[in-house]
C-alpha positions as CSV (number, residue, x, y, z in Angstrom):
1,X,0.0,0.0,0.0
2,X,1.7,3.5,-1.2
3,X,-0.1,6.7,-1.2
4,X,0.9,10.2,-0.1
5,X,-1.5,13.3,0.0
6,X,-0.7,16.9,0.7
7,X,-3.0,18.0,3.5
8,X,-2.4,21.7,4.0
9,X,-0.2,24.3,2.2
10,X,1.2,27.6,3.6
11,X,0.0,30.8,2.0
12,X,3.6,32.6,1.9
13,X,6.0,29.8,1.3
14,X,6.6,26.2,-0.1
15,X,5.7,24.2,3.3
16,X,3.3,21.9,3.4
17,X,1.2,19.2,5.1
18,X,1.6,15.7,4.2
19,X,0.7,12.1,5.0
20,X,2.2,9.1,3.6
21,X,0.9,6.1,4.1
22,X,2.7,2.7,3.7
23,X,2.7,-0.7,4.4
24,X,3.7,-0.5,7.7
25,X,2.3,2.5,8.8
26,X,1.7,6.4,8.3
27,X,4.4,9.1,8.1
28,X,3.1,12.5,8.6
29,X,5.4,15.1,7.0
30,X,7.2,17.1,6.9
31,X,9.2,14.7,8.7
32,X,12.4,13.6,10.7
33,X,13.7,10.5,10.1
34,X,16.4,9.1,12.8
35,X,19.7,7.0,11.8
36,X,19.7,3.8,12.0
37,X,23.2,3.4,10.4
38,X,23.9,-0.1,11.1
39,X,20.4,-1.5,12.2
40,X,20.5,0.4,15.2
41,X,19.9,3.8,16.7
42,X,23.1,4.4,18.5
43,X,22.5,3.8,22.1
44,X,18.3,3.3,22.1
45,X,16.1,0.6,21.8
46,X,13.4,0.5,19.1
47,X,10.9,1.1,21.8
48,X,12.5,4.1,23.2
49,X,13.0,5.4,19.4
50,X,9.3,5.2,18.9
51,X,8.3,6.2,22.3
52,X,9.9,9.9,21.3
53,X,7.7,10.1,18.1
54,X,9.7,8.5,15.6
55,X,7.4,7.7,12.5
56,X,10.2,5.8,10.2
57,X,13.9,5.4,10.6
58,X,16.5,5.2,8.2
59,X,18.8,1.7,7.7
60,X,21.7,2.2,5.5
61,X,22.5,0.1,2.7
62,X,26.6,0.2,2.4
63,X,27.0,-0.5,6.1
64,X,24.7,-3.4,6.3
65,X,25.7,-4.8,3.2
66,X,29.2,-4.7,4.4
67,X,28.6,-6.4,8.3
68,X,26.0,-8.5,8.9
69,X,25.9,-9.2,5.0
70,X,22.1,-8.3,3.5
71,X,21.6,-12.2,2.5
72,X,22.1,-13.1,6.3
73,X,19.6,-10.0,7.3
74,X,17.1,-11.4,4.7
75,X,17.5,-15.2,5.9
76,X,16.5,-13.8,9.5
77,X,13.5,-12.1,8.4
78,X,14.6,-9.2,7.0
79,X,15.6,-5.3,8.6
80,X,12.6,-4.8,10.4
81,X,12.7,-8.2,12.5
82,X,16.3,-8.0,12.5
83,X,16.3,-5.0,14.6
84,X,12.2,-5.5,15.9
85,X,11.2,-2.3,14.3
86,X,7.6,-2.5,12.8
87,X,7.3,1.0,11.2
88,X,8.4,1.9,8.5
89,X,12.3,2.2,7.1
90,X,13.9,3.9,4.2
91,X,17.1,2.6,2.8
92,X,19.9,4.7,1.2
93,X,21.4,3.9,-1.8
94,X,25.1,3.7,-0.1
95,X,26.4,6.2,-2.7
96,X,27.4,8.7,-0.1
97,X,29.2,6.2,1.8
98,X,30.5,4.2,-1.0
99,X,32.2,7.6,-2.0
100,X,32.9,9.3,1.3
101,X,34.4,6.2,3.3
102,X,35.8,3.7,1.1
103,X,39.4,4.0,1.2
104,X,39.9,2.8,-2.6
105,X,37.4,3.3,-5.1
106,X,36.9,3.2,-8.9
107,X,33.6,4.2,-10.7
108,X,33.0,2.6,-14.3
109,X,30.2,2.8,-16.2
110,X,28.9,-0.2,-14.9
111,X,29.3,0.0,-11.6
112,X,31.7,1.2,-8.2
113,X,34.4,-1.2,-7.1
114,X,35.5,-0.6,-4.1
115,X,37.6,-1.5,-0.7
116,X,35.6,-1.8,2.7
117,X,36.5,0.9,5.4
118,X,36.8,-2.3,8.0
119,X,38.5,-4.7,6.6
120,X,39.9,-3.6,3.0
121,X,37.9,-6.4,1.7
122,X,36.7,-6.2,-2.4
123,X,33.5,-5.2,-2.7
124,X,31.3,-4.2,-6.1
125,X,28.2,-1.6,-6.2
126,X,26.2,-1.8,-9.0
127,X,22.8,-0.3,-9.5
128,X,21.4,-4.1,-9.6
129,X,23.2,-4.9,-6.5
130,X,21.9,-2.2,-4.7
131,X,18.5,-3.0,-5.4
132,X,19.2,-6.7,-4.9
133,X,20.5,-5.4,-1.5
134,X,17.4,-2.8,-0.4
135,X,15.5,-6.0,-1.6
136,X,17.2,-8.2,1.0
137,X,16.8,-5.9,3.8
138,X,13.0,-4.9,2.8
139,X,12.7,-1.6,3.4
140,X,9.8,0.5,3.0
141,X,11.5,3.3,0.8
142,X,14.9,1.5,-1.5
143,X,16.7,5.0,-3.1
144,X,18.1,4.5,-6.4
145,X,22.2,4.1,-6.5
146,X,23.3,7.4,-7.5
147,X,27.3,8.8,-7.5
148,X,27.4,11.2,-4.9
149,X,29.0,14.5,-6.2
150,X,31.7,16.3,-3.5
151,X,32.2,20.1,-3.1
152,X,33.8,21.6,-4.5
153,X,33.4,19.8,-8.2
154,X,34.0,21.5,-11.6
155,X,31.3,21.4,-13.9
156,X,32.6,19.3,-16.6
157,X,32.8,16.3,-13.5
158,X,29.3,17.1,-12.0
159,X,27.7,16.9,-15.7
160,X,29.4,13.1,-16.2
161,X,28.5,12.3,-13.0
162,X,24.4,13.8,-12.8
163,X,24.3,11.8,-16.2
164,X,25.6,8.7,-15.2
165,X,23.2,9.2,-12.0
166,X,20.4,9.1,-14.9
167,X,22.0,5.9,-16.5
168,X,21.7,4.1,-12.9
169,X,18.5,5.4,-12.1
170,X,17.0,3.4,-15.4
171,X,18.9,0.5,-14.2
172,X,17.5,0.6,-10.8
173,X,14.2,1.1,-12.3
174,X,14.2,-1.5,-14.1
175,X,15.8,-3.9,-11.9
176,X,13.4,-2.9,-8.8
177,X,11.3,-5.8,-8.3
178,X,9.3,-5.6,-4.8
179,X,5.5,-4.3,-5.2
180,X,5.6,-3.6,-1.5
181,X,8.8,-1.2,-1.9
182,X,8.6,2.3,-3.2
183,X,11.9,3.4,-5.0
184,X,12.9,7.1,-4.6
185,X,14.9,9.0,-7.6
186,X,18.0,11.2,-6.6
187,X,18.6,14.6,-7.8
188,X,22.1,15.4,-8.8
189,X,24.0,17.6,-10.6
190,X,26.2,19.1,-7.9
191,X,26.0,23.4,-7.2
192,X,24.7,23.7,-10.9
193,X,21.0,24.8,-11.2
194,X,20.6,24.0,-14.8
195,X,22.0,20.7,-14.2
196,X,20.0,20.0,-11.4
197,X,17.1,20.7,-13.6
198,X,18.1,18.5,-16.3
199,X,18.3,16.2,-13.9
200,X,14.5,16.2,-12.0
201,X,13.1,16.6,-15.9
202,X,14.7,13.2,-16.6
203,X,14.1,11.5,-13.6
204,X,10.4,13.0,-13.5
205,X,9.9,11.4,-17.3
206,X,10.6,7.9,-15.5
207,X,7.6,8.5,-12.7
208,X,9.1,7.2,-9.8
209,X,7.0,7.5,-6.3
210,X,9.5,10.0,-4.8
211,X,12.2,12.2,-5.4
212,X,15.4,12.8,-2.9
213,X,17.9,15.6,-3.5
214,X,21.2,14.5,-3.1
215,X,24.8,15.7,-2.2
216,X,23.9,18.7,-0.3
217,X,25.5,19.6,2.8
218,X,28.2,18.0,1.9
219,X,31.1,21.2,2.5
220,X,29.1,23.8,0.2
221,X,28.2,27.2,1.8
222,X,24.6,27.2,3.7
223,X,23.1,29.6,0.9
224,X,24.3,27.9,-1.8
225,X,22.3,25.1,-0.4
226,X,19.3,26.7,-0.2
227,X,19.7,28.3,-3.7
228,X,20.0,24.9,-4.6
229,X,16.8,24.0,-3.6
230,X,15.1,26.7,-4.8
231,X,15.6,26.4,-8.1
232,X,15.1,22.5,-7.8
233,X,12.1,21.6,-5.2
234,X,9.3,23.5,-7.4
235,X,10.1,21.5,-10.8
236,X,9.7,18.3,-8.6
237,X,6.3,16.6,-9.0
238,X,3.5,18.4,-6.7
239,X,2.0,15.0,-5.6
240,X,4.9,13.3,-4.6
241,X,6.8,13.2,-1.3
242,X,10.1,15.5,-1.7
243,X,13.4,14.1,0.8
244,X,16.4,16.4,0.9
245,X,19.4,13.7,2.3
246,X,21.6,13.9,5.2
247,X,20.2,17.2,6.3
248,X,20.5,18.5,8.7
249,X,20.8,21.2,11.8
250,X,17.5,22.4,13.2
251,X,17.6,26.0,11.3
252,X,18.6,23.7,7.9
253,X,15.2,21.6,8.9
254,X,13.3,24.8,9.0
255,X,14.4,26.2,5.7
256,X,13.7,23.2,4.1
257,X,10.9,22.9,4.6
258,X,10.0,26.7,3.9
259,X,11.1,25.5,0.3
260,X,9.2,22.2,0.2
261,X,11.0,19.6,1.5
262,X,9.0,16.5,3.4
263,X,11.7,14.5,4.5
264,X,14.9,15.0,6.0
265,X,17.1,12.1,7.7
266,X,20.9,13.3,9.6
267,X,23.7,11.9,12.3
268,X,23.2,14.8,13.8
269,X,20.9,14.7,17.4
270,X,22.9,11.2,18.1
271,X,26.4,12.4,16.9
272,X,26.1,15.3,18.9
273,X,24.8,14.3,22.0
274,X,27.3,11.3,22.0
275,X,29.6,14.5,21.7
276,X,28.4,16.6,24.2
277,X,26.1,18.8,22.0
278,X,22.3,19.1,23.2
279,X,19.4,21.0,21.1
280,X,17.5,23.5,22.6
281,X,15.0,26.0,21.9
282,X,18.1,29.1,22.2
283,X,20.5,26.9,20.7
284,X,22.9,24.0,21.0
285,X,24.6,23.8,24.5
286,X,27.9,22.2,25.8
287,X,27.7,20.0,28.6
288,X,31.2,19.5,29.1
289,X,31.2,23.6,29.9
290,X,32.2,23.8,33.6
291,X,29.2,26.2,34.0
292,X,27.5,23.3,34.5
293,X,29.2,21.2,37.4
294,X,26.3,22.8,39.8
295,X,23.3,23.6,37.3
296,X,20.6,22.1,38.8
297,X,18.4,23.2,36.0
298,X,17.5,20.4,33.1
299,X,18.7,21.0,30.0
300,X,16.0,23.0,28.9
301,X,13.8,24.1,31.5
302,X,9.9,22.5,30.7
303,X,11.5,20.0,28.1
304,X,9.0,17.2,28.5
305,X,11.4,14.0,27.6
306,X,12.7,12.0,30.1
307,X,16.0,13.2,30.9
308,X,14.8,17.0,31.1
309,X,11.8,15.0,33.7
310,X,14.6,12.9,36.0
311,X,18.4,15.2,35.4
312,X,20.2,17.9,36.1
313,X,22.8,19.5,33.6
314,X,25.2,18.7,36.6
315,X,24.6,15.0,36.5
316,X,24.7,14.9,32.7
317,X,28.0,16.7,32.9
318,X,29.8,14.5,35.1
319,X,28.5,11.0,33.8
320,X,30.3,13.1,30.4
321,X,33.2,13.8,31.8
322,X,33.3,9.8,33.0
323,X,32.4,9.1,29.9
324,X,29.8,6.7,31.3
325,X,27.3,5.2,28.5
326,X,24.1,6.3,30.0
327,X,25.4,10.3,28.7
328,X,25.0,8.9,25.2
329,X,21.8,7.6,25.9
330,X,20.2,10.4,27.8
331,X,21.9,13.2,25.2
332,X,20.2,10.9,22.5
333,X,17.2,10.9,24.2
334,X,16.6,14.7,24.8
335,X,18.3,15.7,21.1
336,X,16.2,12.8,19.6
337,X,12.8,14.8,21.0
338,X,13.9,17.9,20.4
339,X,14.2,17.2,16.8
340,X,10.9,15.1,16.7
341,X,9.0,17.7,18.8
342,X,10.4,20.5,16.6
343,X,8.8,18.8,13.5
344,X,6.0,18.2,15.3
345,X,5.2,22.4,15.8
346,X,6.1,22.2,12.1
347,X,3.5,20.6,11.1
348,X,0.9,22.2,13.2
349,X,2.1,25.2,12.3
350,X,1.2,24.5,8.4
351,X,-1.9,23.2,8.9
352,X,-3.2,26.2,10.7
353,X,-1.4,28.6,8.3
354,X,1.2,29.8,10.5
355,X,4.7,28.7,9.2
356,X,6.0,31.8,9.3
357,X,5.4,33.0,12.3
358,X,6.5,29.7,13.8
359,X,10.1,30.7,11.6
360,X,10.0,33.7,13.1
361,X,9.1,32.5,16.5
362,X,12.2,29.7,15.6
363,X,14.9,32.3,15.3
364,X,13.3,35.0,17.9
365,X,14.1,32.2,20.5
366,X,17.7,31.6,19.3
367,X,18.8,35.5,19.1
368,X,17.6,36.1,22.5
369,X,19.5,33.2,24.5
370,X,18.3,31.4,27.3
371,X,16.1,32.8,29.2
372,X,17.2,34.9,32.7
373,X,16.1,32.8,35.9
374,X,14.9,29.4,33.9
């Protein structure tokens, strides 16, 4: 069962209301999707994950591939059993990785060959494999394999490469085989507006469900990103679901979605907290700071999640500094609901025709600090 439906649309920008409604369950967007890089969210259980609001996760293809092996995933009843997660999963096409962490690599027309990041091992991408692989697994949403263009790129090289992109997409088209699957398209064509249209004209011509643009935030300025997808999102089809990748910071979130994008998936609330970074309304904070040592305060003062409920910044600062686990997992916790709840006023805030305001509201907060006496 595949279906998505735009629900509301804001008067003064691109936003909108969305539901998407799979197999497994309905994804309201726009939407935040948590990563799952190696059948896991680092340091939670599936339970916890959905507890905080999570509506579908992202598995990633290269990792899994690489360690446990997608056949053995498959044999055990695929990524959802594998890692008891019944909602719904996207899969990514392991371009980005293939290209970002491989230490040896060689792209043909055929395919990538390349050498694993944890053992050296041989490996070989091709557009059939990675559809063979997202088949394995069983994701909900498979993305086509795409080559993932770097910053900065010339654009003689981000031409090849957004064509050979539309080369692979056909191939991953055609080689797609599960009904119960959708298959997302990529966008590519690097900094290059005109290419980037070229691009979503082709890939709109071969009327897949969804579209994803890809190999932003990957070193170019913010603005350039966001010129990006301005010229991009409003030549992609209107009644289809619209995922910018491995994007982003909160304020990135935001102006996505001010230009139309539904789905966003990023490291960041469980890279950072594991690092000491938490999300608040003002801004990020430190915990390692040594203003905290005596804060009794949480970390954001009416937070609902549970380690605003049951913690002081004090204690989360010293089990830090120990570098005891349970920091990862309460950081994750609170960044993981921040993000969640932040998409959450999102989306209320299109369907009553308020986006801007809330964007307003969003960086009123952040210039003025934390608030005296909280």
């Amino acid at each position: 069962m595949w279906r998505f439906e735009i629900l509301a649309q804001d008067g003064t920008s691109r936003a909108r209301r969305g539901r998407l409604q799979t197999s497994r369950g309905t994804v309201d967007t726009p939407v935040f999707m948590p990563v799952g890089t190696q059948g896991t969210i680092k340091s939670l259980s599936p339970d916890e994950v959905s507890a905080l609001g999570a509506q579908i996760i992202l598995g990633n293809t290269y990792h899994l591939s690489l360690r446990p092996g997608a056949e053995r995933i498959a044999r055990l009843g695929g990524l959802h059993a594998f890692m008891a997660w019944p909602g719904p999963i996207l899969t990514d096409s392991g371009g980005f990785q293939v290209f970002s962490l491989a230490t040896i690599r060689s792209i043909d027309e055929d395919g990538v060959t390349f050498q694993s990041h944890i053992d050296g091992s041989r490996h070989r991408i091709t557009p059939e494999r990675c559809m063979e692989i997202q088949d394995f697994l069983g994701s909900d949403i498979a993305m086509c394999f795409d080559e993932c263009t770097p910053y900065p790129v010339s654009r003689e090289y981000a031409r090849a490469s957004m064509e050979r992109t539309l080369r692979w997409a056909r191939r991953c088209r055609e080689a797609h085989k599960r009904a119960d699957q959708a298959l997302f398209a990529i966008v590519q064509g690097g900094i290059y507006a005109d290419l980037r249209l070229e691009c979503a004209e082709a890939l709109k011509a071969m009327d897949f469900p969804g579209y994803a643009v890809g190999s932003l935030a990957v070193g170019e300025p913010k603005e350039v990103m966001m010129e990006v997808l301005e010229a991009v999102v409003p030549e992609l089809p209107q009644d289809k679901p619209r995922y910018l990748m491995g994007v982003g910071m909160p304020e990135d979130l935001i102006e996505g979605v001010r230009r139309g994008i539904d789905m966003f998936d990023c490291v960041v609330p469980t890279r950072n907290a594991r690092n000491g970074m938490l999300f608040t309304s003002w801004g990020a904070l430190q915990i390692k700071n040594s203003r905290y040592t005596d804060d009794p305060k949480p970390i954001e003062p009416g937070c609902a999640c549970y380690t605003c409920r049951k913690f002081s910044r004090a204690y989360l600062r010293h089990l830090f500094m120990a570098r005891e686990l349970l920091a990862y997992r309460l950081n994750s916790i609170h960044n993981l609901h921040y993000f969640l709840r932040l998409m959450e006023g999102v989306r209320e805030a299109v369907q009553q025709g308020r986006f801007e305001a809330f964007r307003e509201d969003f960086y009123r907060r952040r210039l003025e600090g934390e608030p005296i006496g909280d």
